[in-house]
N, C-alpha and C positions, 0 to 999 in steps of 0.2 A: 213468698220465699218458702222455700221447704226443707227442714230438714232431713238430716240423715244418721242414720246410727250405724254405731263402728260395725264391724261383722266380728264377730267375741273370737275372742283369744285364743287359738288351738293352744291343747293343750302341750305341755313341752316333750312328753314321752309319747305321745300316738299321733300319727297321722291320719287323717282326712278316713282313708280305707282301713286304717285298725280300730278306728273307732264305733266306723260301722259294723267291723266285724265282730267285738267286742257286745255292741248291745244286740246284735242280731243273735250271739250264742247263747244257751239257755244252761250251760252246768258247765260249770268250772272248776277247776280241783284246788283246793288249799291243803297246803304240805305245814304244817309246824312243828317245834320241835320242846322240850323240855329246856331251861338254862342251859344245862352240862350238855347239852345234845343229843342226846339220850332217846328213846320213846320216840321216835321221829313217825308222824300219821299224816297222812293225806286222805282229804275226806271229797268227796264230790259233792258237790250245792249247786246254789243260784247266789247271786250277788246283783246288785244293783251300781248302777254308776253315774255321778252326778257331773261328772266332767273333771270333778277334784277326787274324788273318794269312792270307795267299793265300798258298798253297802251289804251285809252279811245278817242275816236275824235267821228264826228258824225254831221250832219247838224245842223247847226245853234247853233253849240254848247253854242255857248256865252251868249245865250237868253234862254238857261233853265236852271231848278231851282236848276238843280245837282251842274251846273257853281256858282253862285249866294251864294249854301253856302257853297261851296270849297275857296270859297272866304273869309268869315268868320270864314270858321271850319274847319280846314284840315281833323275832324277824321273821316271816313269811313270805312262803313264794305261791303264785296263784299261775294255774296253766290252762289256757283254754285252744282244745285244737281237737281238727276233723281232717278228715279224708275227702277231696275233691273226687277222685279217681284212682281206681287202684292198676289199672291197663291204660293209660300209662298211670306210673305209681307220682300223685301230686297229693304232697298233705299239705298244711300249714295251719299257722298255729299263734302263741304270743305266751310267752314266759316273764310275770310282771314279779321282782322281788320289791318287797314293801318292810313299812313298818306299822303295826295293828297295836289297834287300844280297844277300849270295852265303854262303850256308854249304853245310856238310854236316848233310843228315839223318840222321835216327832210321838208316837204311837203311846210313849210308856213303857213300851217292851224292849229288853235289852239287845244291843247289835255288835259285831264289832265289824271296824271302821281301820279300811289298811287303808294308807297314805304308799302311794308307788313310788318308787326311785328310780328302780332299772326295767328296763323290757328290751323285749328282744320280739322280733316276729320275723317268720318265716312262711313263706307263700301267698304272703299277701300285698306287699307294695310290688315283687315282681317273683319269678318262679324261684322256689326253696333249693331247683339244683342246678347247677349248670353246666361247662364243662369243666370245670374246675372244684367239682365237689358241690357241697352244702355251702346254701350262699343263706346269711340270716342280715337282720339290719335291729342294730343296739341302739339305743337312747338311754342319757343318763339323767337324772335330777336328783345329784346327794345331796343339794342345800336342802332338799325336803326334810 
């Protein structure tokens, strides 16, 4: 007799092809923003993703500004996207807004940990334009 094991769970906001898009891209931008909204910065990084979570750490993390209004504001938006071709013009891309807290990792060293809700991608499950304008595909998870 032989078993078999389930094939794991996609996640609820990416598909099959944004997930590989996702780990294949190496900088990805985090926008935060102060409580009042205020000081709004978007920084370029690397982040990590375990299938549930984006993973963030980084020198001297505690002493920038991303720390600071993660601190105040958990909501964050993260944007990862390139240029296939510019003749003909095809970008695409994945806009994940989340909610971020601050721990310590595996490691000791502090990270913070956004939890996604919403995403959006564009030119990756099929082309970002068609003839009917900018075509994007949304996914929600506010129970998160």
């Amino acid at each position: 007799m032989t078993s078999e094991t389930a094939p794991p769970t996609p996640h609820p906001l990416f598909t099959d092809g944004e997930l590989a898009y996702l780990r294949a891209q190496r900088i990805v931008r985090l926008a935060t923003a102060r409580a009042d909204g205020s000081r709004v910065d978007v920084a370029p990084l690397t982040a990590s993703f375990d299938g549930e979570v984006f993973r963030i750490g980084g020198y001297d993390i505690r002493r920038t500004m991303k720390w600071f209004h993660i601190r105040e504001n958990p909501n964050v938006a993260m944007v990862w996207d390139d240029l296939v071709s510019t003749d003909p013009w095809e970008a695409r891309g994945i806009k994940v807004h989340g909610r971020a807290h601050l721990e310590e990792g595996a490691d000791g060293r502090p990270v913070i940990v956004v939890v996604p809700a919403r995403s959006w991608s564009w030119g990756i499950n099929a082309p970002a334009f068609d003839r009917n304008g900018p075509r994007t595909d949304r996914r929600d998870d506010l129970a998160r």
